[in-house]
C-alpha positions in Angstrom: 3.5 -43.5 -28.4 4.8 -46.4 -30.8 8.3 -47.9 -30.9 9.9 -49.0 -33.8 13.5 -50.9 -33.7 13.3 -49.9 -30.2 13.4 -46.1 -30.7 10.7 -44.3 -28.6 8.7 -42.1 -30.8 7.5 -39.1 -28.6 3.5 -37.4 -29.1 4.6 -33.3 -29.8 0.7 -32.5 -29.7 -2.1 -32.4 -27.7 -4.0 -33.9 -30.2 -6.5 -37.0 -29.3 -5.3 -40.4 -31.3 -7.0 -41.2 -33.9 -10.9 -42.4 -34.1 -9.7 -46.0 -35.9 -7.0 -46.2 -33.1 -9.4 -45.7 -30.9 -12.1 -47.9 -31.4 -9.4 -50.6 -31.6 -8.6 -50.4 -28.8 -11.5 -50.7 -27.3 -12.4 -53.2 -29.1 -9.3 -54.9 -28.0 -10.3 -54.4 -24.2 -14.1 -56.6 -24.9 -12.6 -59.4 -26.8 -10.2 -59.4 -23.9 -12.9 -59.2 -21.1 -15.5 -62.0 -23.1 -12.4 -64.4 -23.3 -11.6 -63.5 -19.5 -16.0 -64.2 -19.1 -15.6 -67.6 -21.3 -13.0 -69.1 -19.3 -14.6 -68.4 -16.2 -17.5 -70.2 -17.1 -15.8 -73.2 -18.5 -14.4 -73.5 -15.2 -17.1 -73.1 -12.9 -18.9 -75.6 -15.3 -15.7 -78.1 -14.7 -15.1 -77.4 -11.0 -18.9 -77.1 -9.8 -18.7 -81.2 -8.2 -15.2 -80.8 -7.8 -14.2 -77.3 -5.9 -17.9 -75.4 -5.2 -16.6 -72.2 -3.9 -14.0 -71.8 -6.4 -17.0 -72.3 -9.3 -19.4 -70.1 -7.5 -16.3 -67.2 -7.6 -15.7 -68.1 -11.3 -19.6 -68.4 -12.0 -20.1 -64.7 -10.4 -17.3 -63.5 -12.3 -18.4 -64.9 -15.6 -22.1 -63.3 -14.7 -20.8 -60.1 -13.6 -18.0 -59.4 -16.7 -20.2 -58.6 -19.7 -21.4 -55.5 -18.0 -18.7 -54.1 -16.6 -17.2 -54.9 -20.3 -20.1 -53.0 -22.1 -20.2 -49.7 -19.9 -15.8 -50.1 -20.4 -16.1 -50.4 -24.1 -18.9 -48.1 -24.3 -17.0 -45.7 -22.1 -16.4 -43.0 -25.0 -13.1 -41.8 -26.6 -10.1 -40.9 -23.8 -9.5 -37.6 -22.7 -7.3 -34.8 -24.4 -3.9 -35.4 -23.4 -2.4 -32.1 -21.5 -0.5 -30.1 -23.9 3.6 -30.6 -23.8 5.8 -28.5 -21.5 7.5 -27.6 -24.6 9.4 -24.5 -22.7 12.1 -24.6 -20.2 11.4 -22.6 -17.0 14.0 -20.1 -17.1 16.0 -20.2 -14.1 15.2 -17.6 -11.1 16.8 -14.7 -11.0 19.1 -13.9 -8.4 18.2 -10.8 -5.6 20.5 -8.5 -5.6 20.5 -6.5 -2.1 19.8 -3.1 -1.1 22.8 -0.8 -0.2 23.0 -0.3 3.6 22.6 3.2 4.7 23.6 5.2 7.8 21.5 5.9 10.6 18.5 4.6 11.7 16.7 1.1 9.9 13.8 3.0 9.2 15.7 5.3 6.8 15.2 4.1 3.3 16.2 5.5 -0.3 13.0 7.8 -0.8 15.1 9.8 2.7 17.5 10.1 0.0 15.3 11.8 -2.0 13.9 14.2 0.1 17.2 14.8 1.1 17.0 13.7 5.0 20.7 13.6 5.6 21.4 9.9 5.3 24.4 8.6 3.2 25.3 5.6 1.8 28.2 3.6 3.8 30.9 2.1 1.7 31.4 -1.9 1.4 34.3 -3.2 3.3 37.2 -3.5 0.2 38.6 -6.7 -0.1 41.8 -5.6 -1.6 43.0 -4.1 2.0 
C-alpha cells in the first residue's frame, strides 16, 4: 500500500508484491542490519578502556548481527496476503414466531394436520 499526495491507495487482490519489490526490500532490511553491526563495533572498539560492559554488549551484538541478518534476508518472499472481504455480511434475518395454539404445549402444527382438534387462538387486537 503506497501513498501519493497523501491519498491511501488500497491492495484489491490477493496477489503477492512484486519479485523487484521484494528483493528491495529485503535488501533494505541487510544494509539496515550491517550499518546497525558497523556501529556497534566502532563503539565497542571506542568504549573498550572507557566503559567495558557497554563494549562487550556492543561487541556481542556486532558478532551476533550478521547472522541473524543473513537467515532475515535469506528468509524467502512474504506470505500471500488473505484475500479481501470484498462482500458485506448481509444482516440476520429476523425470527418470526410460531402462532400459539390452544391446549396443551405439546400440541404443535403437524396436530393440525392430522386433525387433533387444536385451533389457533387469535392475537389480542390492539385497536380495542
Amino acid at each position: 500500500m503506497s501513498k501519493q499526495n497523501n491519498v491511501p491507495v488500497f491492495r484489491i487482490t490477493a496477489a503477492r508484491q512484486g519479485l523487484h519489490e521484494d528483493v528491495r526490500s529485503r535488501q533494505r532490511r541487510y544494509v539496515i542490519a550491517m550499518s546497525v553491526r558497523t556501529l556497534s563495533v566502532i563503539l565497542a572498539v571506542t568504549l573498550w578502556n572507557v566503559e567495558r560492559p557497554v563494549a562487550l554488549v556492543a561487541l556481542v551484538l556486532g558478532i551476533g548481527l550478521p547472522y541473524i541478518a543473513v537467515v532475515i534476508a535469506n528468509g524467502g518472499r512474504e506470505k500471500a496476503p488473505a484475500p479481501p472481504a470484498s462482500l458485506v455480511p448481509a444482516p440476520s434475518r429476523l425470527v418470526i414466531a410460531p402462532p400459539r395454539y390452544e391446549g396443551s404445549a405439546a400440541s404443535a402444527p403437524e396436530d393440525m394436520a392430522t386433525g387433533s382438534g387444536t385451533t389457533l387462538r387469535p392475537e389480542p387486537n390492539d385497536a380495542n
